[in-house]
C-alpha positions in Angstrom: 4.1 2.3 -32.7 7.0 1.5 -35.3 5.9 0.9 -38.7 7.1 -2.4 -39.0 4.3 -3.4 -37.0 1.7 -2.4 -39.8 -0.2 -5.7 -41.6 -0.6 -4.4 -45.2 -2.4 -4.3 -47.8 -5.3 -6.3 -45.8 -6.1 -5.2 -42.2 -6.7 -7.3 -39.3 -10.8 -6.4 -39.4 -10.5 -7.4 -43.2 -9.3 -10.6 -42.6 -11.8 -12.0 -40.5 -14.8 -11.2 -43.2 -16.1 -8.0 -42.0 -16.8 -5.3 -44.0 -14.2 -3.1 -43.5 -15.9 0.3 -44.9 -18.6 -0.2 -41.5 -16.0 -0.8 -38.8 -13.7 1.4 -37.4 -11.4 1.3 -34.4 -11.0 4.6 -33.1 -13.4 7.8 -33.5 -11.8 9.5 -36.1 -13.9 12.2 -36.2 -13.1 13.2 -33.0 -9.8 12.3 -33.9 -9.8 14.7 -36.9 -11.9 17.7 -35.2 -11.3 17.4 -31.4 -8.4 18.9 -30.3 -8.3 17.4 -26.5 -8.8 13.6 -27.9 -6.4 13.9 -30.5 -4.2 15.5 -27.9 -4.9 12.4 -25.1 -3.7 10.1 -27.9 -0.4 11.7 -28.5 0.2 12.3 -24.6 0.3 8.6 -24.1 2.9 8.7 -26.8 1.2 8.0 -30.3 3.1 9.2 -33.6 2.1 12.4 -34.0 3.1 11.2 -38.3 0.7 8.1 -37.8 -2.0 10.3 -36.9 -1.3 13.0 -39.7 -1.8 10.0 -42.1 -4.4 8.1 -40.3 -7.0 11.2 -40.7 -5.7 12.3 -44.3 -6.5 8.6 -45.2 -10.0 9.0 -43.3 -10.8 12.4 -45.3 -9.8 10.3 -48.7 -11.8 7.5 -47.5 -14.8 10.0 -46.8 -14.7 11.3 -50.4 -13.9 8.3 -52.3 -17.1 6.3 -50.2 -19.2 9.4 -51.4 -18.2 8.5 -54.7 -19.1 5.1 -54.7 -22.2 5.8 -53.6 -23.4 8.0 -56.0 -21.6 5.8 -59.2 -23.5 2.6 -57.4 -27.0 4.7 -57.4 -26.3 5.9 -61.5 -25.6 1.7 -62.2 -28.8 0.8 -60.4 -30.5 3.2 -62.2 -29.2 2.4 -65.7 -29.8 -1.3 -65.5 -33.4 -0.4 -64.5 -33.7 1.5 -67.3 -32.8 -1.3 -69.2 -36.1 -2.9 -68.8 -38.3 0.0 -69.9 -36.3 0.8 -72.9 -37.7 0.7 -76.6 -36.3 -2.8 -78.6 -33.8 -0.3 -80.7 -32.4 1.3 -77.5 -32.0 -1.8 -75.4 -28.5 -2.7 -76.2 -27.1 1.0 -76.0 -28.5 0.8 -72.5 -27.0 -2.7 -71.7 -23.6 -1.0 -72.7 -24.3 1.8 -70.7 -25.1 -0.2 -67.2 -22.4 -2.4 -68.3 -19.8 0.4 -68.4 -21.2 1.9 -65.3 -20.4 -1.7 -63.4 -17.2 -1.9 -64.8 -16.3 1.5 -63.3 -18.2 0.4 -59.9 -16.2 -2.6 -59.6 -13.0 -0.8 -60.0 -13.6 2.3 -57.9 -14.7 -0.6 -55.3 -11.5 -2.6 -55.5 -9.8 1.0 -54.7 -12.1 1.4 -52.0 -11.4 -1.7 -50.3 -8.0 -1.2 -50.4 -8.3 2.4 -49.0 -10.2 0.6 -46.2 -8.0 -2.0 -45.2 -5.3 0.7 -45.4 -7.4 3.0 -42.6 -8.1 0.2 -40.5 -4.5 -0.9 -40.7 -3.5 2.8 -39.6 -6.4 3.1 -37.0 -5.4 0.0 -35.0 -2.5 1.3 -34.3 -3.6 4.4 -32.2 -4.2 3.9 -28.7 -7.6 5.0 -26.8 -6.6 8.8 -26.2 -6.2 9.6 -22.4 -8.1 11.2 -20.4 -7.4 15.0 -19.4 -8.0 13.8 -15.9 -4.2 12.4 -16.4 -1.4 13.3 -15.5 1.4 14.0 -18.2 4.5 11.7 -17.9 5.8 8.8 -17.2 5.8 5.8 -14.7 7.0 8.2 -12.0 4.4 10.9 -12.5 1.5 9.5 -11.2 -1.1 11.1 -8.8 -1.8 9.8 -5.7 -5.7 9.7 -4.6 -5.9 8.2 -1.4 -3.7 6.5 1.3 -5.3 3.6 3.7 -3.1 2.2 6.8 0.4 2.8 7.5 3.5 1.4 6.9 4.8 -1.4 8.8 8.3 -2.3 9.7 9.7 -5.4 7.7 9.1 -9.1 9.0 11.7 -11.2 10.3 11.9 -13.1 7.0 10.6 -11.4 3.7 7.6 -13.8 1.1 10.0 -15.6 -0.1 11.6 -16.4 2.9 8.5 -16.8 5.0 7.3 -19.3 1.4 10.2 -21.4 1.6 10.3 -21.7 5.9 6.3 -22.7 5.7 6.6 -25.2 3.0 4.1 -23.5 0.7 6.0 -22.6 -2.5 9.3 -25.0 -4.4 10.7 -22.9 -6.7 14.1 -24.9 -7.4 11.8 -28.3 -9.0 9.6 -25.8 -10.9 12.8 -24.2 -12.6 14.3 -27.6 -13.0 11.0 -28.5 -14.8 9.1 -25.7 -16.3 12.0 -22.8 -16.4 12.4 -19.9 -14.1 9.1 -17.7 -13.1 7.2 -20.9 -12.2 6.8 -22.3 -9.1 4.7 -25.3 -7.2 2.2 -23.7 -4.3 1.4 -26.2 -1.5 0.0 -27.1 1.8 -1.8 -24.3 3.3 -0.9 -22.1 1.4 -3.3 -23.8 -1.4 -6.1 -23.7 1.1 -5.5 -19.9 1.5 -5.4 -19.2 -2.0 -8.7 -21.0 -2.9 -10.3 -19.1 0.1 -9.1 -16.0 -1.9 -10.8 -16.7 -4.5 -14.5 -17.7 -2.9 -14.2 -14.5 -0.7 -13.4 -12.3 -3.7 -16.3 -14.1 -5.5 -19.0 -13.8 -2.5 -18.1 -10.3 -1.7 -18.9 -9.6 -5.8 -21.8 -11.1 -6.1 -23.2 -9.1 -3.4 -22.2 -6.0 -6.3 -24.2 -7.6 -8.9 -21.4 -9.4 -10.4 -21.8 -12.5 -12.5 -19.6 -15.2 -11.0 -18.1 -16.2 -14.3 -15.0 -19.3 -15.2 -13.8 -17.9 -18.5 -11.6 -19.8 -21.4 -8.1 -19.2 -20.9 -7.5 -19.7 -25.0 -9.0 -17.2 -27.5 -8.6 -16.3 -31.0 -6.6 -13.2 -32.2 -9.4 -11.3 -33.4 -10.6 -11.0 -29.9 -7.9 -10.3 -28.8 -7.7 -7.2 -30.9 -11.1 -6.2 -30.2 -10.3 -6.3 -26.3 -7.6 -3.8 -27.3 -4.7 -5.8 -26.3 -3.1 -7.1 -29.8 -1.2 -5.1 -31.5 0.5 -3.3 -28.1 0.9 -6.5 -25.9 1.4 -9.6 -28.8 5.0 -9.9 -26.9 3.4 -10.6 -23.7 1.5 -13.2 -24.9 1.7 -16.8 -25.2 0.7 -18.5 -28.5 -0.5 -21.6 -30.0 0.4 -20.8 -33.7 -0.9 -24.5 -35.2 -4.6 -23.8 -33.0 -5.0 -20.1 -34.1 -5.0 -19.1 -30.5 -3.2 -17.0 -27.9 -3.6 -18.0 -24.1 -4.8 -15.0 -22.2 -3.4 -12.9 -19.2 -6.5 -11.9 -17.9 -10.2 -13.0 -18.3 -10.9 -9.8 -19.2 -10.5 -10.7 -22.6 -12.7 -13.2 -23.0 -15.5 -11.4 -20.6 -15.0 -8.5 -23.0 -16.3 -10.9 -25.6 -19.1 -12.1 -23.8 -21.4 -9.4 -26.1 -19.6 -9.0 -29.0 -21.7 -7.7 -31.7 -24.9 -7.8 -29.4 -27.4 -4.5 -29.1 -28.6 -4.4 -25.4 -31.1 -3.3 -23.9 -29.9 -0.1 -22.0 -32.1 -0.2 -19.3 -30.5 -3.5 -18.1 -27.2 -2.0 -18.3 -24.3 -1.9 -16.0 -24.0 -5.5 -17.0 -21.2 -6.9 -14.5 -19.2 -9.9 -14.6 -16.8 -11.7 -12.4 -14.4 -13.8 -14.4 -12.1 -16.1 -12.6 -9.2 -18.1 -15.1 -5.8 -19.0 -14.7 -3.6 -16.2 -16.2 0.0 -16.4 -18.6 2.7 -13.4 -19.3 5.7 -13.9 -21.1 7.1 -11.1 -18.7 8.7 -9.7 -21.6 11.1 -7.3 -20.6 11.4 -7.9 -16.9 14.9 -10.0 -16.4 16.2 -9.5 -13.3 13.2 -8.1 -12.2 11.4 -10.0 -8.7 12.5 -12.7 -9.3 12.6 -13.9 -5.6 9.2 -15.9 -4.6 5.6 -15.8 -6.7 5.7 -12.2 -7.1 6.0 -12.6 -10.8 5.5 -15.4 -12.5 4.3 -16.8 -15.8 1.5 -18.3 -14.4 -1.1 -17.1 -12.0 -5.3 -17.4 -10.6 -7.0 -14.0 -11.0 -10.9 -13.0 -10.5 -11.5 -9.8 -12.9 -14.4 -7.5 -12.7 -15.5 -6.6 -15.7 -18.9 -3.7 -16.4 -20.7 -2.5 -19.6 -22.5 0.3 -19.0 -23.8 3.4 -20.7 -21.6 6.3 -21.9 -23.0 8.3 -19.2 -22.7 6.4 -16.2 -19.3 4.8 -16.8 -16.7 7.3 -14.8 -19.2 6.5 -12.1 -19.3 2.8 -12.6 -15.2 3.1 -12.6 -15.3 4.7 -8.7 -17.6 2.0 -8.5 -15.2 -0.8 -9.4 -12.1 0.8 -7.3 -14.6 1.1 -4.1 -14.6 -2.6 -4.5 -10.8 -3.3 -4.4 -10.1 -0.7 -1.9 -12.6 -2.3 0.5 -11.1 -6.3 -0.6 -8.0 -4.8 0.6 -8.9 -3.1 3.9 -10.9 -6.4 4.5 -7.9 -8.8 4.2 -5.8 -6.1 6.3 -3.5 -4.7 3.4 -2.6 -1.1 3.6 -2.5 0.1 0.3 -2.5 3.7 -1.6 -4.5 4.4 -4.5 -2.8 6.2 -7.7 -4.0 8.0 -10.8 -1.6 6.3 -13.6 0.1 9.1 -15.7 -1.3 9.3 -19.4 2.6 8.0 -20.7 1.8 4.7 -18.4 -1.3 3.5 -20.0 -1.8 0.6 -21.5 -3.2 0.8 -25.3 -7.2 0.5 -24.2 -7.4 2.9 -20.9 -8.7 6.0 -21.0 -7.8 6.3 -17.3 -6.1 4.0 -14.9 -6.2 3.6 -11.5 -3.6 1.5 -9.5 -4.3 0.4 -6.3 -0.4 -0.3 -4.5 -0.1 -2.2 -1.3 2.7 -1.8 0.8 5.3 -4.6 1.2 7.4 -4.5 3.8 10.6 -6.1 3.3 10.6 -3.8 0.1 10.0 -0.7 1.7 7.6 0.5 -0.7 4.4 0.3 -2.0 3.9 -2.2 -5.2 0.8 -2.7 -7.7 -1.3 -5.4 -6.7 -4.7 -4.2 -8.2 -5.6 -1.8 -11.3 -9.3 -0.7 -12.8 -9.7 1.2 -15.7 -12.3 2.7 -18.2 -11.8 1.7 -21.7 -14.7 4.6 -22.7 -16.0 2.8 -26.4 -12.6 1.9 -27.2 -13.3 -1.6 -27.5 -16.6 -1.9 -27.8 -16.0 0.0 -30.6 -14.4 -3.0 -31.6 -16.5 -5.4 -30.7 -19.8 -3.8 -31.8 -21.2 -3.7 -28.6 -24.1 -1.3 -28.6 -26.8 -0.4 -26.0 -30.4 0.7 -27.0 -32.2 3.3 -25.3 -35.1 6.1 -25.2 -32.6 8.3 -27.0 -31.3 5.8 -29.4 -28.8 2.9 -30.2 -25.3 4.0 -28.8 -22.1 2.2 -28.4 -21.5 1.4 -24.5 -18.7 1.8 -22.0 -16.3 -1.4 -20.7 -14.5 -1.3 -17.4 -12.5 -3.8 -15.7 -10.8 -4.3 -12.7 -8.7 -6.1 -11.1 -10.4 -7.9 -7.5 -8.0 -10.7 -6.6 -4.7 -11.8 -8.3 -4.6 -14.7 -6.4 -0.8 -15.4 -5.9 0.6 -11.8 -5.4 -2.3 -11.0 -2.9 -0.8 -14.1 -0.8 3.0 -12.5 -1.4 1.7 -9.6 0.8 -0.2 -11.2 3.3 2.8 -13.6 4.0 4.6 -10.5 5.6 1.4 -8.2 7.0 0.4 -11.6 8.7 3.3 -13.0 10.0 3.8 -12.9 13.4 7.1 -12.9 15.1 6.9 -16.5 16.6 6.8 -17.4 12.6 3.4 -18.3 12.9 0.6 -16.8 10.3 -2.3 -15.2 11.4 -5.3 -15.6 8.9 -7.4 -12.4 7.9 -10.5 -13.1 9.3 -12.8 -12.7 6.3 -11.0 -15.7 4.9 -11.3 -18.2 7.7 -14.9 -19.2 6.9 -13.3 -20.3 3.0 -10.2 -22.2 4.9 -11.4 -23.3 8.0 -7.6 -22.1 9.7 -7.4 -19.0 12.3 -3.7 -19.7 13.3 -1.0 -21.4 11.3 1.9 -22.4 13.1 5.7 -22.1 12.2 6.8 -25.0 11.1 
């Protein structure tokens, strides 16, 4: 990350009141002594420099908190000393203590600034990656598994089929709002809400928490999800409120136990969030811009776990079991891929992708992810779990189970039929009360 990102002399943690000497956002022990986790931070392209600094300011840090230590224990000591001395020795050892707090406080001041300096360095290093990764780029990925073939294209493609049915105005919503926006209507409404009550019924029978999450949050959460620094340009903000609106209630479900010590033995805590959703789509001109494939705005349901350390690569095949079987449900064949360590975001340790096929395209695209932060965040957020075997920090997972509008992109083409009618998946008639919808 380039150096003019950096927020000296105070760091964000600082800022908010914490004490920064007791938080930390990456393990930098293990980022100092283990070899495969420093290595998992520079394969998803970390500074190798900003690392070299980051754990030569740790070791100072180490020594100089030693040394505050042991010059706070001598002041306590003299000042009680202070009490028990003879009449003629009493000022000598007011002098004393007071010499010895003098020093304190300015071996403090150094020490703060030391602090906010590591935490400052340390927020800028991304969650190493797994070894499980592949090296590379976006075109180095694995692929895991492969459900349903590949159809031929529709007569008309999404956007076509959108326009023909009546269900999305694009022109009014550019005229109005700017491009990447777009009004959704008719049935197409109906099929969207019954996307989102099938997603939610099928995850509460997994234990999930049906959950409606704020769509506004405040910085510091957004840094302790993991998404600030990295992702501040995809992000809307509300500078005069303090607040950022999010793209995915993961965010604010990550918050939901911030600084809480659960009890491990009700752990995987899981969580369905459903919230409306805002990019920027920084960086994307030109890119799909035909349709509601990407837009600004957008409904998602999130899964989102905490679990322990030791069950959480389970709890991940867990979470992708779950989108794989949404998908086969609603008639989308799709292929699963292991993201390469250089195509992780900032939090993931691993990433999976889950790509459905669109036809008109001729290739698969991403319509659902899941991913295993490890304690990156609730590192973070101080999110600890207590068990027979102590307190520990836990795991957080998320995944994606239903963005809303791009799951309705791909079943305009898998369900059209050739008379430009629209067959509905059968899982969803229950929610929209529709089998057939004809051409019109």
């Amino acid at each position: 990350m380039a150096a003019g990102t950096r927020r000296r002399p105070q760091s964000a943690l600082s800022e908010r009141g914490w004490p920064v000497a007791s938080v930390t956002v990456i393990d930098l022990r293990r980022l100092r002594d283990d070899e495969a986790y420093r290595s998992g931070a520079l394969r998803k392209g970390a500074d190798r420099a900003l690392i070299d600094e980051l754990t030569a300011a740790s070791e100072s840090h180490r020594v100089l908190q030693g040394e505050v230590e042991a010059l706070r224990a001598e002041q306590n000591a003299a000042s009680k000393e202070i009490g028990r001395a003879a009449p003629d020795q009493r000022q000598g050892r007011i002098d004393a203590a007071a010499g010895l707090k003098a020093a304190l406080q300015e071996k403090e001041a150094v020490f703060a600034e030391l602090s906010a300096t590591l935490e400052d360095l340390a927020i800028q290093v991304p969650n190493p990656a797994s070894p499980r990764c592949p090296d590379g780029g976006e075109d180095d990925y694995e692929v895991i598994d492969t459900v349903g073939g590949q159809p031929a294209a529709p007569r008309l493609d999404h956007a076509e089929f959108a326009a023909a049915m009546g269900w999305v105005e694009m022109d009014k919503a550019s005229q109005n709002m700017g491009s990447r926006f777009a009004y959704v209507q008719r049935e197409a409404v109906l099929l969207e809400f019954a996307l989102v009550q099938y997603t939610m019924a099928k995850l509460v029978t997994h234990g999930f928490v049906p959950t409606i999450t704020p769509v506004l949050v405040r910085e510091d959460l957004m840094i302790d999800a993991g998404f600030f620094p990295t992702d501040r340009n995809q992000v809307y903000e509300l500078p005069e409120d303090g607040l950022f609106l999010t793209g995915t209630s993961e965010v604010a479900l990550a918050g939901l136990h911030r600084g809480d010590l659960l009890d491990a033995t009700d752990l995987p805590l899981r969580y369905a969030g459903f919230s409306s959703c805002f990019r920027r789509e920084a960086g994307t001109y030109g890119k799909d811009t035909r349709g509601i494939f990407r837009v600004h705005q957008f409904d998602k349901v999130e899964m989102f776990s905490f679990c322990g350390p030791e069950s959480s690569w389970d709890e991940l095949e867990v979470i992708r079991s779950i989108e794989q079987e949404l998908l086969t449900e609603l008639g989308l064949p799709h292929r699963v891929i292991l993201v390469a360590a250089g195509d992780l975001g900032a939090a993931a340790a691993l990433k999976y992708d889950c790509e459905v096929w669109l036809p008109s395209e001729g290739r698969y695209r991403e319509l659902t992810s899941c991913s295993n932060y490890l304690d990156f965040s609730a590192r973070r957020m101080r999110t600890r779990a207590k068990g027979a075997e102590g307190t520990e920090l836990v795991h957080t997972l998320n995944g994606t189970a239903c963005a809303v509008g791009r799951t309705l992109v791909f079943l305009m083409e898998h369900c059209q039929q050739a008379d430009g009618s629209f067959v509905v998946p059968e899982v969803l008639r229950p929610y929209c009360g529709m089998d057939v919808i004809a051409a019109r």
